[in-house]
FIPAPA-956522 format. One record per residue (C-alpha): residue in three letters; x, y, z. Coordinates in nm, 3 decimals. Layout:
<atom><aa>ALA</aa><x>X</x><y>Y</y><z>Z</z></atom>
...
***
This chain:
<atom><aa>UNK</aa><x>-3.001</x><y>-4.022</y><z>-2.894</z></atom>
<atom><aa>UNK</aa><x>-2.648</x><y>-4.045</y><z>-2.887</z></atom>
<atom><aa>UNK</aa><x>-2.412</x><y>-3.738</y><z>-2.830</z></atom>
<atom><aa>UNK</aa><x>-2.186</x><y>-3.706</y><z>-3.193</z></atom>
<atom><aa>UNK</aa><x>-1.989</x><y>-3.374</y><z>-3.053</z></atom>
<atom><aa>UNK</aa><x>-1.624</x><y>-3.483</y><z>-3.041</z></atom>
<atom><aa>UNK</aa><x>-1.486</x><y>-3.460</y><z>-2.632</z></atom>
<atom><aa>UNK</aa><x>-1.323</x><y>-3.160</y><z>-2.440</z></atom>
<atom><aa>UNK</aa><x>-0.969</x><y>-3.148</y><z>-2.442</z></atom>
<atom><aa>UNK</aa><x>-0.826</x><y>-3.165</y><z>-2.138</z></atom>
<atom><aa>UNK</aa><x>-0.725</x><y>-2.773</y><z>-2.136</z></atom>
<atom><aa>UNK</aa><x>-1.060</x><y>-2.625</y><z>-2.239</z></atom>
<atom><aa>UNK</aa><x>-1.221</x><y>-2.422</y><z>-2.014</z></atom>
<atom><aa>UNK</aa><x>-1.515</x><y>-2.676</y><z>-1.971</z></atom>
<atom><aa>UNK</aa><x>-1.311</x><y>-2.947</y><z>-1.890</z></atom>
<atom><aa>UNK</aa><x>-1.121</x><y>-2.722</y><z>-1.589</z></atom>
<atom><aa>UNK</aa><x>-1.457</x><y>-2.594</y><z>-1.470</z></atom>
<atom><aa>UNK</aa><x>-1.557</x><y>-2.952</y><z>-1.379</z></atom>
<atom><aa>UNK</aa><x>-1.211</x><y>-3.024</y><z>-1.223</z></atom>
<atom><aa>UNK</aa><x>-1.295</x><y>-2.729</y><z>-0.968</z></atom>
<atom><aa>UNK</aa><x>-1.641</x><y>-2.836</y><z>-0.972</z></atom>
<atom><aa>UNK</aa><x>-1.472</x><y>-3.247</y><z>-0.869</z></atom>
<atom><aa>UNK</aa><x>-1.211</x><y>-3.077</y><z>-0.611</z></atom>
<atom><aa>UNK</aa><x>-1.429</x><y>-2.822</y><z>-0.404</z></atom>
<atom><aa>UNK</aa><x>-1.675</x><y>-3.130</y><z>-0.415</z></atom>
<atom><aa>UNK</aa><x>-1.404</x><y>-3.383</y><z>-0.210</z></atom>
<atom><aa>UNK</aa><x>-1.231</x><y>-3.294</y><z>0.083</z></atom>
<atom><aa>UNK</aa><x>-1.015</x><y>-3.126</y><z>0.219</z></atom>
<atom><aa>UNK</aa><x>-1.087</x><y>-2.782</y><z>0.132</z></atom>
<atom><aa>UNK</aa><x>-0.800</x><y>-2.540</y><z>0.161</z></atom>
<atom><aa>UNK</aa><x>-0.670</x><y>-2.251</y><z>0.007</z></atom>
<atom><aa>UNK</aa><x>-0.348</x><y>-2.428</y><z>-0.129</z></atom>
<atom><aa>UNK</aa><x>-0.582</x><y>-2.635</y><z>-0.327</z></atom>
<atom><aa>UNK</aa><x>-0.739</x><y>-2.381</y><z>-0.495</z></atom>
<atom><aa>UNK</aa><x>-0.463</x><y>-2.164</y><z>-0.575</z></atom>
<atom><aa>UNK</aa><x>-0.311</x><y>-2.476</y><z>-0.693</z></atom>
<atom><aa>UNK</aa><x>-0.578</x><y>-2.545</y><z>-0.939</z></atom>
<atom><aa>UNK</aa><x>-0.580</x><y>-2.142</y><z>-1.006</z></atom>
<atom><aa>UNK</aa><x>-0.228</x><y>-2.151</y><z>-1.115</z></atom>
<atom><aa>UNK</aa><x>-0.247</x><y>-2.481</y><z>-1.308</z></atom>
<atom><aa>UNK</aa><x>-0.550</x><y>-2.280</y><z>-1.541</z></atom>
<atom><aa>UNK</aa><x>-0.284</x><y>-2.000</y><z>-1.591</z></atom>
<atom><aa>UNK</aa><x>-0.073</x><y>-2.274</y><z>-1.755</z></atom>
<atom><aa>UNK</aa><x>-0.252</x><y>-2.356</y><z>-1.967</z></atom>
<atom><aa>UNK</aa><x>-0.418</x><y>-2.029</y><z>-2.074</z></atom>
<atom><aa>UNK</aa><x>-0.745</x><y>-2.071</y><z>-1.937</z></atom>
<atom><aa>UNK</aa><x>-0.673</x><y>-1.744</y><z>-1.753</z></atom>
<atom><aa>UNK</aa><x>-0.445</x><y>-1.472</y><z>-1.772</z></atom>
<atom><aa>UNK</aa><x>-0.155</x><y>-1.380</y><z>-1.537</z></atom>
<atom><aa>UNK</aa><x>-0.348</x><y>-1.064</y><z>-1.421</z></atom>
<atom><aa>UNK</aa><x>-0.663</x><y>-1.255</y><z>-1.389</z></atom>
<atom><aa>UNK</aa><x>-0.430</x><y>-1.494</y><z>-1.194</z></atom>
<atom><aa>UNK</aa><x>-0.276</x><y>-1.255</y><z>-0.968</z></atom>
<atom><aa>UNK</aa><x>-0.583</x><y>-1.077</y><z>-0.892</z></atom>
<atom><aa>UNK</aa><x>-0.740</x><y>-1.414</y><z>-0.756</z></atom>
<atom><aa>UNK</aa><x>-0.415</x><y>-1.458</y><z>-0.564</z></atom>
<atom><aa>UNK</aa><x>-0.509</x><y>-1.126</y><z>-0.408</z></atom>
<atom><aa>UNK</aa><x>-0.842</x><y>-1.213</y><z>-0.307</z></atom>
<atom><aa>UNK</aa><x>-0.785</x><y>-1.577</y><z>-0.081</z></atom>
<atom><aa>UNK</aa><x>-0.477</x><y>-1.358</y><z>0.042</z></atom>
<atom><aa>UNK</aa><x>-0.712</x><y>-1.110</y><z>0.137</z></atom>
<atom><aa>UNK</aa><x>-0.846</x><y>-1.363</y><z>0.398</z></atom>
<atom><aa>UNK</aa><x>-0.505</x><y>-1.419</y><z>0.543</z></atom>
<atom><aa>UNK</aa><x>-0.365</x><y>-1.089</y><z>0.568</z></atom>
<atom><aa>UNK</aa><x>-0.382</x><y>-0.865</y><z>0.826</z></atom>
<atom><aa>UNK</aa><x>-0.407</x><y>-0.479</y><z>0.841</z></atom>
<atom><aa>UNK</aa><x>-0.031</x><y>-0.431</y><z>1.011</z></atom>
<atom><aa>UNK</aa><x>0.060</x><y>-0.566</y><z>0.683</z></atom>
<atom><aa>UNK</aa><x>-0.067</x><y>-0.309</y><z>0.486</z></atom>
<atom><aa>UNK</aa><x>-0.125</x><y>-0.027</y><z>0.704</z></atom>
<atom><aa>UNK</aa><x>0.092</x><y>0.339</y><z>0.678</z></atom>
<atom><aa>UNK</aa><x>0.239</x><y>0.340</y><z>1.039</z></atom>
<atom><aa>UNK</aa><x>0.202</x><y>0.568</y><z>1.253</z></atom>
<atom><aa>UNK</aa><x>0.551</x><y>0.743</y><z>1.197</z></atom>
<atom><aa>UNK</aa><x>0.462</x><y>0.812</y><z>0.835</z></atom>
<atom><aa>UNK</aa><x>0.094</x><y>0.939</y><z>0.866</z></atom>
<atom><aa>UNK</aa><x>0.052</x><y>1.284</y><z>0.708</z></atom>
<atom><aa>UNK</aa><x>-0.179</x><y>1.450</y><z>0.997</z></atom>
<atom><aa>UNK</aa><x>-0.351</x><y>1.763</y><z>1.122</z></atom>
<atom><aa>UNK</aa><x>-0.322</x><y>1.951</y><z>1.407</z></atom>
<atom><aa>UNK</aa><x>-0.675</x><y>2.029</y><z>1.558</z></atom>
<atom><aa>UNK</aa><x>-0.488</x><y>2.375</y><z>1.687</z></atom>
<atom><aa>UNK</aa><x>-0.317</x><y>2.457</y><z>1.327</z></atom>
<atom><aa>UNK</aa><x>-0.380</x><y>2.778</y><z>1.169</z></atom>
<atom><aa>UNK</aa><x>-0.579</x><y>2.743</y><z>0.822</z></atom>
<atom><aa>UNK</aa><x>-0.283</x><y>2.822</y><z>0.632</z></atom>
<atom><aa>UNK</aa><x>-0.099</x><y>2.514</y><z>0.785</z></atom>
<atom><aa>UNK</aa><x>-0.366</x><y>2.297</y><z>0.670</z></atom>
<atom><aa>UNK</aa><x>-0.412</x><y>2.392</y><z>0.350</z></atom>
<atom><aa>UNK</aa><x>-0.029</x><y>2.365</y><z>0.310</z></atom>
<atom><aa>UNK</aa><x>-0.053</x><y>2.032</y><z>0.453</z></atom>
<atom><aa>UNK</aa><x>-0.346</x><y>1.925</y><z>0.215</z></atom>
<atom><aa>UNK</aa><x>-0.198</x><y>2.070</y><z>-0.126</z></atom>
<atom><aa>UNK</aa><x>0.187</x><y>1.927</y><z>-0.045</z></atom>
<atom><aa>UNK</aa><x>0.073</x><y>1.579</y><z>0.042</z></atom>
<atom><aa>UNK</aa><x>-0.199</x><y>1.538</y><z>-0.224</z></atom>
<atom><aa>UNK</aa><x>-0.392</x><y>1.268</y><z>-0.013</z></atom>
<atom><aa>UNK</aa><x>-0.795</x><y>1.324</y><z>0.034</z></atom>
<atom><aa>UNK</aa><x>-0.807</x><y>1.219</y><z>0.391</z></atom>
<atom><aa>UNK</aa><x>-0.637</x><y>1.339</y><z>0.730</z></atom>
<atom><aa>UNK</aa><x>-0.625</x><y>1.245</y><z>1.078</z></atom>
<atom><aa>UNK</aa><x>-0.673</x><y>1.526</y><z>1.271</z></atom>
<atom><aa>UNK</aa><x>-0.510</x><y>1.467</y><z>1.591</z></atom>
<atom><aa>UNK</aa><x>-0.514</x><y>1.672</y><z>1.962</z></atom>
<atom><aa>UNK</aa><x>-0.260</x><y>1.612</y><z>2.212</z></atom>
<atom><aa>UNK</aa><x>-0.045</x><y>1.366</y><z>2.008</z></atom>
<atom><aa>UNK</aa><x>-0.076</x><y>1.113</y><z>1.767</z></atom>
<atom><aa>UNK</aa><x>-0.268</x><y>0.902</y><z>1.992</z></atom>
<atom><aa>UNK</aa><x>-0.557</x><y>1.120</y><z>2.021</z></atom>
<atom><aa>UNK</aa><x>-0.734</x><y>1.114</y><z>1.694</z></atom>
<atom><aa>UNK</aa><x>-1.060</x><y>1.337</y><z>1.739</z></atom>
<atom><aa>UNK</aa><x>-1.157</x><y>1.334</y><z>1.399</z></atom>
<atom><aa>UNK</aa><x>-1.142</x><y>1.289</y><z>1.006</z></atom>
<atom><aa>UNK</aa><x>-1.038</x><y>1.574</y><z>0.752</z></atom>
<atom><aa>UNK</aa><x>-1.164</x><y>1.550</y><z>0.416</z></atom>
<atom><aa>UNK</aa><x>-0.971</x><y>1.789</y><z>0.169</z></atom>
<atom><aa>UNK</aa><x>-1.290</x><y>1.815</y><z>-0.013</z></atom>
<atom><aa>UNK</aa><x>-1.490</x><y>1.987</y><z>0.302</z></atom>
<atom><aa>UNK</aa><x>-1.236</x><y>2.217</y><z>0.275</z></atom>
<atom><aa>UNK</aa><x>-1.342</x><y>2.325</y><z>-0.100</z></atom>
<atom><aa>UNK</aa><x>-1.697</x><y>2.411</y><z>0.045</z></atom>
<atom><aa>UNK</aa><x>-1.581</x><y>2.734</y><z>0.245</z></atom>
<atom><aa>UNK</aa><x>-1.507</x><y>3.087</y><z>0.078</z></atom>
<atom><aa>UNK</aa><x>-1.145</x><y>3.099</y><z>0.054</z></atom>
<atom><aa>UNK</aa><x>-1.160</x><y>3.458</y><z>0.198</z></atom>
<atom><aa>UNK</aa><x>-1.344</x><y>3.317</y><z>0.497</z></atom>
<atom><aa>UNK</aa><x>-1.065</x><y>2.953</y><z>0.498</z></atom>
<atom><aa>UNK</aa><x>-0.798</x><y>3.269</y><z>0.587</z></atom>
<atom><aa>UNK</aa><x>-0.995</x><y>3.467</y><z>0.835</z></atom>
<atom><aa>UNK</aa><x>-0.981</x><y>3.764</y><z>0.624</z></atom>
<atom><aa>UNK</aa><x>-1.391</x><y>3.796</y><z>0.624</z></atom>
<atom><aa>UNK</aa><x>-1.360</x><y>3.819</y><z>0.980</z></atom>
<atom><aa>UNK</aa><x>-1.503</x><y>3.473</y><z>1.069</z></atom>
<atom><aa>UNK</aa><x>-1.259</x><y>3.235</y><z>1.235</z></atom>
<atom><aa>UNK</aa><x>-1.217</x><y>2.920</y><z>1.059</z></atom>
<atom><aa>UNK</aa><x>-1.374</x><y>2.634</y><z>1.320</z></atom>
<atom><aa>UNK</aa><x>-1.213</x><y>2.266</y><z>1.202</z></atom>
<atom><aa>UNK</aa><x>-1.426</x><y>2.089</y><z>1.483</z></atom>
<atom><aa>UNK</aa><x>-1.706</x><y>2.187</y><z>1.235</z></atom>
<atom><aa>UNK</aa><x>-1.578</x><y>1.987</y><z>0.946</z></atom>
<atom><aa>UNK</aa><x>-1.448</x><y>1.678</y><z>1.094</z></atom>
<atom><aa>UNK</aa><x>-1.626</x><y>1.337</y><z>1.025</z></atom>
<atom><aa>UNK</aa><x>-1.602</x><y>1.039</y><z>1.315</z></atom>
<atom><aa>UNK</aa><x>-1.300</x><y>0.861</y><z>1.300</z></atom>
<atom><aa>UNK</aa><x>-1.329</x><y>0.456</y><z>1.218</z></atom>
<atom><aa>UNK</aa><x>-1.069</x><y>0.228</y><z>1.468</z></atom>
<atom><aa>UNK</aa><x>-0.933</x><y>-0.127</y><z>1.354</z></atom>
<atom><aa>UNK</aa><x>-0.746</x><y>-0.379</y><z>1.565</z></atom>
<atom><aa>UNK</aa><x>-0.456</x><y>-0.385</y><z>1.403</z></atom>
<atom><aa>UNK</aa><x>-0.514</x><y>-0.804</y><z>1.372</z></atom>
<atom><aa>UNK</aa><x>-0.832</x><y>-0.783</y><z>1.179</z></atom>
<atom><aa>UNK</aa><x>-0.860</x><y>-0.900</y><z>0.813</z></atom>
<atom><aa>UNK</aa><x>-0.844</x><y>-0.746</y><z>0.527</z></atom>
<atom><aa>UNK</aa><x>-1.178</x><y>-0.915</y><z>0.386</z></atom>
<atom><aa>UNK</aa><x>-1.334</x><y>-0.827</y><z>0.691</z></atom>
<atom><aa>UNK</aa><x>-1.212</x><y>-0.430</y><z>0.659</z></atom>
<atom><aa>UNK</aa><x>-1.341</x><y>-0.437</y><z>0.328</z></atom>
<atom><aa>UNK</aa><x>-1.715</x><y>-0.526</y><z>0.401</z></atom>
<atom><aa>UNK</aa><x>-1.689</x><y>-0.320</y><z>0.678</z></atom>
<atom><aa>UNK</aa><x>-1.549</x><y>-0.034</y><z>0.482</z></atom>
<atom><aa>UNK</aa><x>-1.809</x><y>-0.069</y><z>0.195</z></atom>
<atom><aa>UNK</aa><x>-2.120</x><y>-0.122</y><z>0.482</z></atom>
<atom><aa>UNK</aa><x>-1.992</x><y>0.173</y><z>0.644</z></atom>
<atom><aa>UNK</aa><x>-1.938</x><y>0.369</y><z>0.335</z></atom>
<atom><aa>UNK</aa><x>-1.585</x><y>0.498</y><z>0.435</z></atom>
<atom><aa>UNK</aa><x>-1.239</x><y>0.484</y><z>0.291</z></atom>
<atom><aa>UNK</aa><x>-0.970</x><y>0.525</y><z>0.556</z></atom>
<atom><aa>UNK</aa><x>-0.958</x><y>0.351</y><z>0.925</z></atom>
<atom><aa>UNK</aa><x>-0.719</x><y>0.421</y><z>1.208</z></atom>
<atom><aa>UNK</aa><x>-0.522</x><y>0.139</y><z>1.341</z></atom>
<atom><aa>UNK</aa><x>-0.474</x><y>0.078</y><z>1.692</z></atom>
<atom><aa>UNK</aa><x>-0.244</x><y>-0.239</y><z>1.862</z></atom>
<atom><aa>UNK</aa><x>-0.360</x><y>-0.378</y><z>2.185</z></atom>
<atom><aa>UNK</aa><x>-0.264</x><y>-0.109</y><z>2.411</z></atom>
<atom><aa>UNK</aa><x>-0.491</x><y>0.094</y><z>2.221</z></atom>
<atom><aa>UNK</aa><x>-0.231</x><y>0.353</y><z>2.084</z></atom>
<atom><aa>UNK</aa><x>-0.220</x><y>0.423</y><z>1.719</z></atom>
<atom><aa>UNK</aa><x>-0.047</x><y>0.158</y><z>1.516</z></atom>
<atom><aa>UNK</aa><x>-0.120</x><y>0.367</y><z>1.167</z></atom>
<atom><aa>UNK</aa><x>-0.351</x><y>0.410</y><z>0.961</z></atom>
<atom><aa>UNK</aa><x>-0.545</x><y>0.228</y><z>0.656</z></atom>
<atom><aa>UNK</aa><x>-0.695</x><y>0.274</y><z>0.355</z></atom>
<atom><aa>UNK</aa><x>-0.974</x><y>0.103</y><z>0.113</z></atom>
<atom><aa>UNK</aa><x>-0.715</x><y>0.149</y><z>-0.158</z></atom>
<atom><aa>UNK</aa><x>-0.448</x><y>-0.008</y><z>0.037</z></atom>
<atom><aa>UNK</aa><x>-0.718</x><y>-0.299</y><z>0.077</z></atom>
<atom><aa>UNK</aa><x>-0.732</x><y>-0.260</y><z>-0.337</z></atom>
<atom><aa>UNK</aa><x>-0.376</x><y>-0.318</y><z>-0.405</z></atom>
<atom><aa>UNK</aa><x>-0.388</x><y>-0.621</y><z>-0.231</z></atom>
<atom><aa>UNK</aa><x>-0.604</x><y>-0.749</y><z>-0.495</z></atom>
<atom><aa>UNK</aa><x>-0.533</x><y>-0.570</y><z>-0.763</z></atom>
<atom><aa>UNK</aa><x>-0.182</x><y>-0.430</y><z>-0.764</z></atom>
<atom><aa>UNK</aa><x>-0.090</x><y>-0.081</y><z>-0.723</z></atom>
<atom><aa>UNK</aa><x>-0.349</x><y>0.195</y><z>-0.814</z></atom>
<atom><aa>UNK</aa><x>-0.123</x><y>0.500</y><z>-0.971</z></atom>
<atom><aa>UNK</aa><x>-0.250</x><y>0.831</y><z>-0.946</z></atom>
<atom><aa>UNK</aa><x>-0.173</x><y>1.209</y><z>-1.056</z></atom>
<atom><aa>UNK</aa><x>0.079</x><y>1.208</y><z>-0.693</z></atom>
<atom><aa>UNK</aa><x>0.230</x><y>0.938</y><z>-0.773</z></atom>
<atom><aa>UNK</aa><x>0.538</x><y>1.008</y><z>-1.011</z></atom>
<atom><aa>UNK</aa><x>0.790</x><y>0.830</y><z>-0.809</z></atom>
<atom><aa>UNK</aa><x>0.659</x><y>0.509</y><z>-0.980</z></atom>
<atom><aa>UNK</aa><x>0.756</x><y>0.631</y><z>-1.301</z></atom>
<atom><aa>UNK</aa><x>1.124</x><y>0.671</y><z>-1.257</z></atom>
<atom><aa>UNK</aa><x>1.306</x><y>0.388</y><z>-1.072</z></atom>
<atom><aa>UNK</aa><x>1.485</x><y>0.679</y><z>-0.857</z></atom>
<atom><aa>UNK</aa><x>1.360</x><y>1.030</y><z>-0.774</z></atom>
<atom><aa>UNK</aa><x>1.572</x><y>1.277</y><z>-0.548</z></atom>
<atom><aa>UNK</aa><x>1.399</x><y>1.374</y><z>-0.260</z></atom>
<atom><aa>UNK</aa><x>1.659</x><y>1.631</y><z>-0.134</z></atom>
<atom><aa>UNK</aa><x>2.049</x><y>1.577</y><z>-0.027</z></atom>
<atom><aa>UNK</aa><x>2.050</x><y>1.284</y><z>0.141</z></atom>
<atom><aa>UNK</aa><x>1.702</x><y>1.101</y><z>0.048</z></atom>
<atom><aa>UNK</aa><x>1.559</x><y>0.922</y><z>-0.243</z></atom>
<atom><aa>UNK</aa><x>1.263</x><y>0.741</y><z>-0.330</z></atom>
<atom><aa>UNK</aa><x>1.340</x><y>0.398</y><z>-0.535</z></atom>
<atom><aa>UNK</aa><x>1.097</x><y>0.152</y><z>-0.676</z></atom>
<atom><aa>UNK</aa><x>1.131</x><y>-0.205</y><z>-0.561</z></atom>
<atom><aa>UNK</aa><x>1.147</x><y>-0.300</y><z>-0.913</z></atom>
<atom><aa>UNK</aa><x>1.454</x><y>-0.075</y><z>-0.977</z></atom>
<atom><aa>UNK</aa><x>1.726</x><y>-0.329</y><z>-1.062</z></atom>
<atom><aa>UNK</aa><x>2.055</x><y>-0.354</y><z>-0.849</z></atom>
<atom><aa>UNK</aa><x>2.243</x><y>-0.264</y><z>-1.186</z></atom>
<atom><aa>UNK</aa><x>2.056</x><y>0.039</y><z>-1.208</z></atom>
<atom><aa>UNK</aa><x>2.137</x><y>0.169</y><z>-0.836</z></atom>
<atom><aa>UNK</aa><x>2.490</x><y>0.113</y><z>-0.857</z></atom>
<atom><aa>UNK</aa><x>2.517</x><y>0.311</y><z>-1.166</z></atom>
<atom><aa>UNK</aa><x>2.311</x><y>0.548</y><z>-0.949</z></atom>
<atom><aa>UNK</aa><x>2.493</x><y>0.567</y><z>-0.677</z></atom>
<atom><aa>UNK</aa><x>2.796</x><y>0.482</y><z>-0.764</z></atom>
<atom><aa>UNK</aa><x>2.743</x><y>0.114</y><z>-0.532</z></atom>
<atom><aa>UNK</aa><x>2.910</x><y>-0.221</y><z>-0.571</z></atom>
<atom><aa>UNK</aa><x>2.610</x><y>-0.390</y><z>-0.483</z></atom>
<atom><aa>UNK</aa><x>2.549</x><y>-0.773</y><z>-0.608</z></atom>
<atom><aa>UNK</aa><x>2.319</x><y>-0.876</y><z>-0.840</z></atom>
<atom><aa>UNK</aa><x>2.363</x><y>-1.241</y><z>-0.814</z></atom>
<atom><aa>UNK</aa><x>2.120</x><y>-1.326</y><z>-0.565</z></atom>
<atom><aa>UNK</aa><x>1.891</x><y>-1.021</y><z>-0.588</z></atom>
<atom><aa>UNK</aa><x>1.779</x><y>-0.871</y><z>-0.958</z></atom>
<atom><aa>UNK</aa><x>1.607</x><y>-0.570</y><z>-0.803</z></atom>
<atom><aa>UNK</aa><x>1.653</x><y>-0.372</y><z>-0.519</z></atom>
<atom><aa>UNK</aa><x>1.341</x><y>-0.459</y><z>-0.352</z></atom>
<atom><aa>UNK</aa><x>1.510</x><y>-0.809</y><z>-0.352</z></atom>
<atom><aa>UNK</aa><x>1.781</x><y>-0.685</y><z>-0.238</z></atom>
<atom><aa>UNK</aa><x>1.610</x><y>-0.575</y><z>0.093</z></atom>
<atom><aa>UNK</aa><x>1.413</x><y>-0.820</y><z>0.148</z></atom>
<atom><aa>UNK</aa><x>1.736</x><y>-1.073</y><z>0.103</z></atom>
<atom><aa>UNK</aa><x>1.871</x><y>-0.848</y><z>0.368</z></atom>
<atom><aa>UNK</aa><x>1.563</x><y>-0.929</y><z>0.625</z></atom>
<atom><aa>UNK</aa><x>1.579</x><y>-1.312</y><z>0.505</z></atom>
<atom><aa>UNK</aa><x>1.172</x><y>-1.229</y><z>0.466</z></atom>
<atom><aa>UNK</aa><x>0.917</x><y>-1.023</y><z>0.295</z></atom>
<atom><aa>UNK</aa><x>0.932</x><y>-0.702</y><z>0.423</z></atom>
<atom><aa>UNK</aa><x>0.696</x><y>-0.487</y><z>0.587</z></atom>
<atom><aa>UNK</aa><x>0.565</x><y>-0.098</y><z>0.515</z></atom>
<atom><aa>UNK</aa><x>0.805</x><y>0.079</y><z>0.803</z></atom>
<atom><aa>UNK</aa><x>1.046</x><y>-0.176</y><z>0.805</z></atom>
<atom><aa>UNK</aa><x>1.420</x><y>-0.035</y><z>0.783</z></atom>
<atom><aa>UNK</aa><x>1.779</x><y>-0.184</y><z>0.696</z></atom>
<atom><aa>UNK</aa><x>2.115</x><y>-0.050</y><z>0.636</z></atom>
<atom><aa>UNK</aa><x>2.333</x><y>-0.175</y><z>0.364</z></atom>
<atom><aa>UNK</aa><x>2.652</x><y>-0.081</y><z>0.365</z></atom>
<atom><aa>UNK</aa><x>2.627</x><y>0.306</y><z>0.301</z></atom>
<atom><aa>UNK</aa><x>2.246</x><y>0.304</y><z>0.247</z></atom>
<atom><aa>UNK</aa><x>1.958</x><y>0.299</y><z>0.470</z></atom>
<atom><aa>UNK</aa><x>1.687</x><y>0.146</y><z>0.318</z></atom>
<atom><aa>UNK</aa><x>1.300</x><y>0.205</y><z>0.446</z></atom>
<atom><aa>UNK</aa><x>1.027</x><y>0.033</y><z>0.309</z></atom>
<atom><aa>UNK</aa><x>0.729</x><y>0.314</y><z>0.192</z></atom>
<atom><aa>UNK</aa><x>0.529</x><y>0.080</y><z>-0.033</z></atom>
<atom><aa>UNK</aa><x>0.459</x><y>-0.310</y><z>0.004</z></atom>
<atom><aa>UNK</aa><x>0.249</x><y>-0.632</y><z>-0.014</z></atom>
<atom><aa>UNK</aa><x>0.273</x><y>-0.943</y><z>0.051</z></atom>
<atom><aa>UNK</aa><x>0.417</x><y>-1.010</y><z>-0.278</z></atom>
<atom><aa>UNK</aa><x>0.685</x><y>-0.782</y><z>-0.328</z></atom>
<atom><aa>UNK</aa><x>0.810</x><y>-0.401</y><z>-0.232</z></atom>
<atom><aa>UNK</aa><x>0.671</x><y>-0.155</y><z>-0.415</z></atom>
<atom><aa>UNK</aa><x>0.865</x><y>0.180</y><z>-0.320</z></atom>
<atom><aa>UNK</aa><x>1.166</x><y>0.243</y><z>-0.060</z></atom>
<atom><aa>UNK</aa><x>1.322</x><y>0.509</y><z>0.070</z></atom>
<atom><aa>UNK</aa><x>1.686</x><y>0.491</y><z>0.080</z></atom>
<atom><aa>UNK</aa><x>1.878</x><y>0.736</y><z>0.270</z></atom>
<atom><aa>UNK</aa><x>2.236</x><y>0.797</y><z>0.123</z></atom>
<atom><aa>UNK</aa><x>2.560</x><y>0.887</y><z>0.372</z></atom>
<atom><aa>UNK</aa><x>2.673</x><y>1.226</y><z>0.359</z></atom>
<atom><aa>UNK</aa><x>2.981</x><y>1.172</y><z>0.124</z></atom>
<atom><aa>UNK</aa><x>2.838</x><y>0.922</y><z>-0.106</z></atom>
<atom><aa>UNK</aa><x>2.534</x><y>1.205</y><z>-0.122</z></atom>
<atom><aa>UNK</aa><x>2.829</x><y>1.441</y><z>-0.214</z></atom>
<atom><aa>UNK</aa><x>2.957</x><y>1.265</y><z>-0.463</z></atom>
<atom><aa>UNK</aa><x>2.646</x><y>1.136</y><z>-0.654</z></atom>
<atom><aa>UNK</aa><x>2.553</x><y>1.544</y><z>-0.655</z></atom>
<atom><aa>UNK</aa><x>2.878</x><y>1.607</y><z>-0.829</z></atom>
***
C-alpha cells in the first residue's frame, strides 16, 4: 500500500525533528552543534525566541560556573550572630530577601542560615525581649550549604533540588567566602530574570539611590543616561549602557565587576552570561550636584 500523503516541507516540525534525530545520530557531538541546529529551528519558526533562549540557558548551564553568577562576598546582605533582634528584623524588612547568612567573627565564618520566615513563628513581644525571654538566634538557624566556587551550575541545581535548599555559600580555594548563591540565580540562567515585589529598579531604567548613587538597568540606552546625567557619552558602538560597560572591559562582565568612565563609576549588581542586567553607577560629587539641581 502506497503512502498518497503529500511530503514534509523542509521547515515543518517533523522534518527538523529527524534532522536532530540524523545529527545527534553522527558524530561529533558538541554543544555548538546543537545550538546550531536550535537556532536554525528559531528561523524558521519551529520555535520561539523565548523557547530559544531558554534552551540556550540550559547547555550554558553546563558550562557556567557559580563565580559567574554568584552575589560576592562584598555585596551579601548578612547577620550578625551577636545583633540585637531589632537589628535583624531591620535587616530582614529593608533588604526584602528570604535568606541570610548569619555570620560570627567575620564574613568568613558562616555558622548558619536565617530564614525570614522562622522569624514569623515567634511572638513579636517575645522577638523584642519585652516578655522577658531573650531572643536565642542559634535556635533558628538551619546548616549552611558550601560550593567550590568552580562547580557547575547543572550540578548546583540537582544538588539544590536533592537537598531541598535554595541558597549555597561560595567558597574559592583558600576556603574563604567567595559569595553567595542562589537557586533563582541558577533560574535566570535559564530563564531570564525572575522580577519580584523588591524589585522596582527594573522598572525604571534609573532609580536614585541617594546623592551620589544610582541603580541603572543594563538595558537603559546611552541616549537615555546622558539626558540623565547630563553625559556626552557615545552611542555608536554601544546602544545601551550595559554595552557600554562591557565595551569598556573588552568582555562580558561579571556580578562585582567595576569600571570608571569618565565621571562615573560603574559596578555591575545584576548579570549573565548574556548581558548585564542592573549596575550601579556612582556619580562625582559635582555632576551629582548638578543633576540634583
Amino acid at each position: 500500500m502506497t503512502d498518497d500523503r503529500p511530503p514534509s516541507p523542509e521547515g515543518s516540525t517533523a522534518s527538523w525533528v529527524r534532522r536532530i534525530g540524523r545529527s545527534l545520530a553522527g558524530a561529533p557531538r558538541n554543544t555548538d552543534e546543537i545550538l546550531a541546529l536550535l537556532e536554525e529551528a528559531a528561523q524558521l519558526q519551529v520555535i520561539d525566541a523565548d523557547a530559544l533562549s531558554m534552551m540556550q540557558g540550559v547547555i550554558e548551564t553546563s558550562e557556567t560556573p557559580v563565580e559567574d553568577v554568584m552575589v560576592p562576598r562584598s555585596q551579601m546582605v548578612v547577620v550578625d550572630l551577636d545583633a540585637a533582634p531589632q537589628e535583624i528584623l531591620r535587616t530582614v524588612v529593608e533588604s526584602g530577601h528570604s535568606r541570610f547568612p548569619v555570620i560570627g567573627e567575620n564574613r568568613d565564618q558562616i555558622v548558619g542560615i536565617l530564614l525570614a520566615k522562622d522569624l514569623l513563628k515567634l511572638h513579636g513581644m517575645a522577638l523584642i525581649g519585652a516578655s522577658g525571654e531573650a531572643f536565642d538566634l542559634r535556635a533558628h538557624l538551619r546548616t549552611p550549604v558550601f560550593v567550590p566556587e568552580n562547580k557547575r551550575l547543572n550540578i548546583l541545581l540537582k544538588e539544590f533540588r536533592a537537598g531541598r535548599h535554595h541558597m549555597a555559600i561560595v567558597v574559592d580555594e583558600y576556603g574563604g567566602v567567595a559569595g553567595l548563591v542562589t537557586i533563582e540565580d541558577v533560574l535566570e540562567t535559564i530563564v531570564g530574570d525572575i522580577d519580584d515585589e523588591f524589585d522596582e529598579s527594573e522598572s525604571a531604567p534609573i532609580l536614585r539611590q541617594d546623592g551620589e548613587r544610582y541603580l541603572v538597568t543594563g538595558l537603559a540606552t546611552v541616549e537615555e543616561f546622558n539626558d540623565f546625567f547630563g553625559a556626552e557619552f557615545s552611542d555608536e558602538d554601544a546602544d545601551t549602557v550595559g554595552g557600554l560597560v562591557t565595551q569598556a572591559l573588552a568582555r562580558m562582565p561579571r556580578r562585582g565587576e567595576s569600571v570608571q568612565l569618565g565621571d562615573f563609576h560603574f559596578q555591575v549588581m545584576r548579570a549573565d552570561s548574556r548581558r548585564v542586567h542592573l549596575l550601579q553607577v556612582s556619580v562625582a560629587e559635582t555632576v551629582a550636584s548638578d543633576e540634583a539641581e
